[in-house]
N, C-alpha and C positions, 0 to 999 in steps of 0.2 A: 504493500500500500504506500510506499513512501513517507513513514508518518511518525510520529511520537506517539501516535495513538495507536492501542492494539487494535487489531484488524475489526476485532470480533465490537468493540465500543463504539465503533464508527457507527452515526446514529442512520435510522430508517426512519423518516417519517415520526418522530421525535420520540423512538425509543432506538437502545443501544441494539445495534446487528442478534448480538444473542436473545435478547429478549423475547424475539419474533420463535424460535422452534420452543424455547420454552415455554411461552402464550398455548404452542400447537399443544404439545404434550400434555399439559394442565388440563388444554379443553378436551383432550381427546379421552381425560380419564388417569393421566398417568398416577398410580400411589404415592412413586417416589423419584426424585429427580435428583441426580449425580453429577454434575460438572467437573468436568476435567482439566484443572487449568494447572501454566507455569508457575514456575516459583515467581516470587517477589508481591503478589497480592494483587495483581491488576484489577480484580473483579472486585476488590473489597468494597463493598459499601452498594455494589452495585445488583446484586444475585438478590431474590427472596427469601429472608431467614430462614424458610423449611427448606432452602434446595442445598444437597449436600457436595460438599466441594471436594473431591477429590488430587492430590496434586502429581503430576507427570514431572518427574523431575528435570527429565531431559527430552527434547522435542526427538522420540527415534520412532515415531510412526501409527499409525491409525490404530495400531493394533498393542502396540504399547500402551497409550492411552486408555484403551479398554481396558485393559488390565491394570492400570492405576487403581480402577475402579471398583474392579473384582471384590475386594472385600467389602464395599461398602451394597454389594445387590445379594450378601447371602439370605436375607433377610425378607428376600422379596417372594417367599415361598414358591408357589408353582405358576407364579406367573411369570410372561414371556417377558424377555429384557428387550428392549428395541433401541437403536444406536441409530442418535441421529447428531447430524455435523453444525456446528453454531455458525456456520458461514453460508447457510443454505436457509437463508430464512425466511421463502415463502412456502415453505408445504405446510399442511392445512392441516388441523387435529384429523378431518375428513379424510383424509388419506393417512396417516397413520391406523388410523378405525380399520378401514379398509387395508390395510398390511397385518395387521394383528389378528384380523377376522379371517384373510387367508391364509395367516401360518397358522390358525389354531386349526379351521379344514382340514389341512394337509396332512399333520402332524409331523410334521419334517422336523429336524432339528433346529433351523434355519431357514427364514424367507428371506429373501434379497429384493429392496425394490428394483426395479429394471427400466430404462427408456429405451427408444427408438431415435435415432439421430441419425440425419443426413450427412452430418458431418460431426464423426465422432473425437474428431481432434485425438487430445491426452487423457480422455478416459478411460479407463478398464474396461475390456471385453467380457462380457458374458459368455463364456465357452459353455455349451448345455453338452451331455450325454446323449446315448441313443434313446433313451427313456424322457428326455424331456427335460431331467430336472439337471439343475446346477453341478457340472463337475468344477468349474474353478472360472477364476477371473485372473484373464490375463492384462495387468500392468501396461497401460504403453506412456509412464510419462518418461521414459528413456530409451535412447537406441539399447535395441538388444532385450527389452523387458517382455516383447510379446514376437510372435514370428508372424511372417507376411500374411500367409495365412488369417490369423486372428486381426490383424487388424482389418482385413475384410468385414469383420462383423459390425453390424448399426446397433446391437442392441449393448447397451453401455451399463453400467454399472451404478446405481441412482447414489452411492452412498450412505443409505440408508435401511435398516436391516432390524431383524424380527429372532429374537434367539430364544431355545430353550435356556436357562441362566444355569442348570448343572451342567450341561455340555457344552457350555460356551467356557466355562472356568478350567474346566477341565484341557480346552482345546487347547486354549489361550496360552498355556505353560509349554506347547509344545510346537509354536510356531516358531519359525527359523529365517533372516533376516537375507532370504538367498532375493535379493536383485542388485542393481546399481549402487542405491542409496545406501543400503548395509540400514534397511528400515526396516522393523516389524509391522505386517501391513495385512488389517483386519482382515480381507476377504481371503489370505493363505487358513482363516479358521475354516475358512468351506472346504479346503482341500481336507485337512484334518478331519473334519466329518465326514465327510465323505467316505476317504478312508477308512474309518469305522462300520461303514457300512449305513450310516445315517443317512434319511433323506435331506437334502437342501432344496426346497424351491422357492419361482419367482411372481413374483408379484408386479405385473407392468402397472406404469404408473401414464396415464396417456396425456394427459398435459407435461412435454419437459418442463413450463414453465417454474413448475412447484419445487422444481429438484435445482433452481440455479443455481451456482456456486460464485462466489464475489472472492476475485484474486487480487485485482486492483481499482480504482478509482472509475474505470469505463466500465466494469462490473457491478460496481453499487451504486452508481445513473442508471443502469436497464435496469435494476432491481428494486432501484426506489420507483421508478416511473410505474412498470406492475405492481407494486405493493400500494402507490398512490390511486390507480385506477384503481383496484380491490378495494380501499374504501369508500371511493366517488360512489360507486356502484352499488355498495352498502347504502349506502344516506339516502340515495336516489327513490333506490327499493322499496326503502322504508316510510319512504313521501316527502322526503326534502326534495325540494326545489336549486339546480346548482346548474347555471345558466349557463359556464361555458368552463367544464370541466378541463382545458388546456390549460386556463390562466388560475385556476383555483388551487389553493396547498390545501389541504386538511389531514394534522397529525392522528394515529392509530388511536387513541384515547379521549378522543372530541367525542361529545356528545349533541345531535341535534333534533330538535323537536321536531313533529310534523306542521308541515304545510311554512316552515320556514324557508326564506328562499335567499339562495348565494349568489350575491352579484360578482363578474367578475375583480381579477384580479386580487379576492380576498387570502388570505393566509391566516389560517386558525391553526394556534399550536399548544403544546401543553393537555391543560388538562382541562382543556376550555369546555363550557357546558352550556349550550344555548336552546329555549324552550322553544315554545311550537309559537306557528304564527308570526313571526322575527323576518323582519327583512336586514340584512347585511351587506355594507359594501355599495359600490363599490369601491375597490384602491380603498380593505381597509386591514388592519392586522389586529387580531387579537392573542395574547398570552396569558394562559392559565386564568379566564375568565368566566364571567358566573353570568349569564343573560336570564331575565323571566320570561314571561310571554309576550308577544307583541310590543318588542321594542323595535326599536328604529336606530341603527347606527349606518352612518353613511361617510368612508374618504376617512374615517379616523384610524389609531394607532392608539390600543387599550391592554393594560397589562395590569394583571393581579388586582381586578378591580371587580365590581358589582351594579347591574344594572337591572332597577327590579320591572315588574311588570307595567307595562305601556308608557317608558321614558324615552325619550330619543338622544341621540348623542349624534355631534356638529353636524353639520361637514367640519372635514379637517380640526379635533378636536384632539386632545393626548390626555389618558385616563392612565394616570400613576398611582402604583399598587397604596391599597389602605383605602383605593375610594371606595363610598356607597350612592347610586341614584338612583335614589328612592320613586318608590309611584307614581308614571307620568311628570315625572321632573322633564327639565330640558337641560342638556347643556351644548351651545350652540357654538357655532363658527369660528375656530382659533380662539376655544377655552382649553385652557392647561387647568387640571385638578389634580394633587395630590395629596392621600392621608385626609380626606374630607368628607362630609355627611352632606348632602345635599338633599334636604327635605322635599316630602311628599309634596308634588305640584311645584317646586320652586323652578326658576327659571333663572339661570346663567348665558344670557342671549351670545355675545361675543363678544370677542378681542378683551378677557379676563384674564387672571389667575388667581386659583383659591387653592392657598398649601397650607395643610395642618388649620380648616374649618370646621366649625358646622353652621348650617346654613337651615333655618326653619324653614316648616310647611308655608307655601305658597307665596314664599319673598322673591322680587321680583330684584337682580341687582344689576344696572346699568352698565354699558358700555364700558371697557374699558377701568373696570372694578380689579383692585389686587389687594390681597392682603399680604403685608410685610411682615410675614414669620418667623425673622430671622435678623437677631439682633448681632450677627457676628459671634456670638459665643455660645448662644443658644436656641434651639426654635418653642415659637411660645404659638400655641392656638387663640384665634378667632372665634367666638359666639355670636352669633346673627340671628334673630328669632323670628317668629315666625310671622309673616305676612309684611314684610319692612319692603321699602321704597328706599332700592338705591338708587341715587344719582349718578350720570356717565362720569368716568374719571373719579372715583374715589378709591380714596388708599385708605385700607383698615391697620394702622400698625398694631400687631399683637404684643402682649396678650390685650385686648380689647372685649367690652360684651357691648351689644345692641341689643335694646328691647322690642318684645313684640310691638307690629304696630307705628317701630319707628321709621324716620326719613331718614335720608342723608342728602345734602345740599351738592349741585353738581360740583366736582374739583374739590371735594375738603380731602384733607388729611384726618383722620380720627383718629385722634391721638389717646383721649378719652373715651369712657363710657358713654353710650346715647341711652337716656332712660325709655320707656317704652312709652312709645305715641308722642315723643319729641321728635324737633327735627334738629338733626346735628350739623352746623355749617363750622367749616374748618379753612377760612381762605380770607385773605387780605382786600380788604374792598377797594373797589376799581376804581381808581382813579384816572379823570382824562388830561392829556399836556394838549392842551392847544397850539397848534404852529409848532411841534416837534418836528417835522418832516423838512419844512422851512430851515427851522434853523440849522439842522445835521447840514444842512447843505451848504451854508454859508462859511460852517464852521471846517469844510474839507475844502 
């Protein structure tokens, strides 16, 4: 990958590459989940406290790995172990179902998933017997690993496999690290079965798509792009509205209600959760945000914030994490809000900022309104209550309160409290120079 970041971390659609087969696993039923990772802790902080980590000391092969593992699946009684790759992250809980359901049929020892490919490149061949089932897979990511012959074959090697867990431990201690790499390489355990006398078979998997594997950067572009579609397609199904799925992101963990509709250009990521009925967007970004029903956000950029049921937000407005807009609030056109409460029905029309507010039911506050939060060493909040008439241009320096009820006079400074149902004027009265214009002129 070219990176400081482990391969497997590199995000999909705002979860980490691995997340996506353990999501499969989980859904598909799995009891217990095994990770196999390198030394030094990459994965910390990052796994589900019940997934158990197993550690591979030294990177020597697919089959090693499995056997990191070995001790920790005795436990899994008679149920089948299934071995699937963390860099392969769009096969579906539905097709592991469908791999467990055919190796339990079978009774083989071993099911192998299998593709079909036009062009089999560096995959392992599927070499069958006269009987059909799996005699071995031939290696071709080196000259010399698989003979001419076998590389004729289309049907490839999916990575992904279905084991009896006594036979697989058992096998596993007796593989042997005969190709180029000097690696032990999971699918030499079919050879071992086999030779036992056990069956192996295969389980085709007919979308390659499911089985794609991400080597480098141009691998997890064609893989977020399918995994993006896979959720448009979701939301679609489900009765979202998303006008031009090209220019749309939406992260694996959004949630959207019905009959809400996505204007182009939108980007929802995180852990964003938007109700039914919502129009979004266009050119507008939300993170890890909380929508009710029938809001209206349009051209803005909202993070960690909350918008309750039938408020609208700008055009071009920036909601920074800590806000609340509450019930049919507005916040309108180039309003910046941070850390603030914006009361049920209040209105914030444009060209504001309210950091570290609250803002009562149904106060209307002018053009041009900011509150000064921030004295240099500390930030202090604003109280504004409920139903007040701000004047355009006014500055609230905090800490300040305003009573319900009250004014502010256009242009004041409010440097004090406004008691409720006053009006607070903060400005130096106007005086006119007659013949000023005049005079500058004389004087240059």
């Amino acid at each position: 990958m070219r990176s400081a970041v482990p391969k497997v971390l590199h995000e999909i659609c705002g979860r980490p590459m691995i997340a996506w087969p353990l999501q499969a696993a989980r859904d598909a039923g799995a009891g217990k989940v095994v990770v196999v990772a390198s030394p030094g802790g990459a994965l910390d902080g990052v796994l589900p406290d019940d997934v158990t980590v197993a550690v591979q000391q030294e990177p020597r092969g697919t089959g090693d790995a499995v056997r990191a593992a070995a001790a920790h699946l005795k436990d899994g009684g008679d149920a089948p172990v299934v071995v699937l790759s963390a860099d392969v992250p769009l096969i579906t809980a539905q097709a592991i179902r469908d791999l467990v359901d055919a190796h339990t049929a079978s009774g083989a020892a071993a099911t192998m998933a299998t593709m079909e490919l036009d062009d089999p490149g560096s995959y392992g061949r599927v070499v069958r017997g006269p009987d059909g089932g799996v005699e071995h897979v031939a290696e071709a990511k080196a000259a010399g690993d698989a003979t001419a012959s076998e590389l004729e074959i289309r049907e490839v090697n999916a990575g992904i496999y279905a084991f009896d867990g006594a036979r697989l431990a058992d096998a596993l201690e007796r593989i042997r690290p005969d190709n180029a790499q000097g690696e032990y390489y999971l699918p030499d355990v079919l050879k071992v079965l086999r030779g036992d006398d056990h069956g192996v078979a295969a389980q085709r998997i007919d979308d390659p798509r499911l089985v794609l594997g991400i080597n480098d950067r141009v691998d997890l572009a064609q893989v977020r792009a399918i995994a993006q579609r896979r959720i448009l397609e979701e939301h679609m199904r489900a009765g979202v509205t998303i006008v031009d799925p090209l220019t749309t992101l939406v992260d694996a963990d959004v949630t959207i209600g019905q009959d809400t509709e996505i204007e182009p250009g939108t980007h929802l990521r995180g852990a964003t959760a938007i109700g039914a009925r919502c129009r979004v967007g266009p050119a507008t970004t939300f993170v890890d945000m909380t929508l009710g029903d029938e809001v209206t956000v349009r051209h803005s950029y909202c993070v960690e914030s909350e918008v309750r049921d039938g408020a609208s937000v700008g055009p071009f407005a920036y909601l920074r994490p800590g806000t609340v807009v509450r019930e049919r609030a507005k916040i309108g056109t180039f309003v910046e809000v941070k850390n603030s409460d914006v009361g049920e029905g209040a209105k914030v029309p444009h060209l504001s900022y309210l950091g570290d507010a609250d803002v009562g039911e149904a106060t209307n506050l002018g053009a041009g309104t900011i509150t000064a939060n921030y004295d240099g060493f500390r930030k202090h909040r604003t109280t504004i209550g409920r139903n007040v008439h701000g004047g355009v241009d006014t500055s609230f320096v905090a800490p300040v309160e305003v009573g319900d009820d009250a004014w502010t006079a256009a242009g004041s400074v409010i440097v004090n409290d406004v008691p409720p149902g006053a009006l607070g004027v903060a400005r130096e009265r106007q005086r006119n120079l007659e013949g000023y214009d005049e005079r500058r002129k004389r004087e240059n």
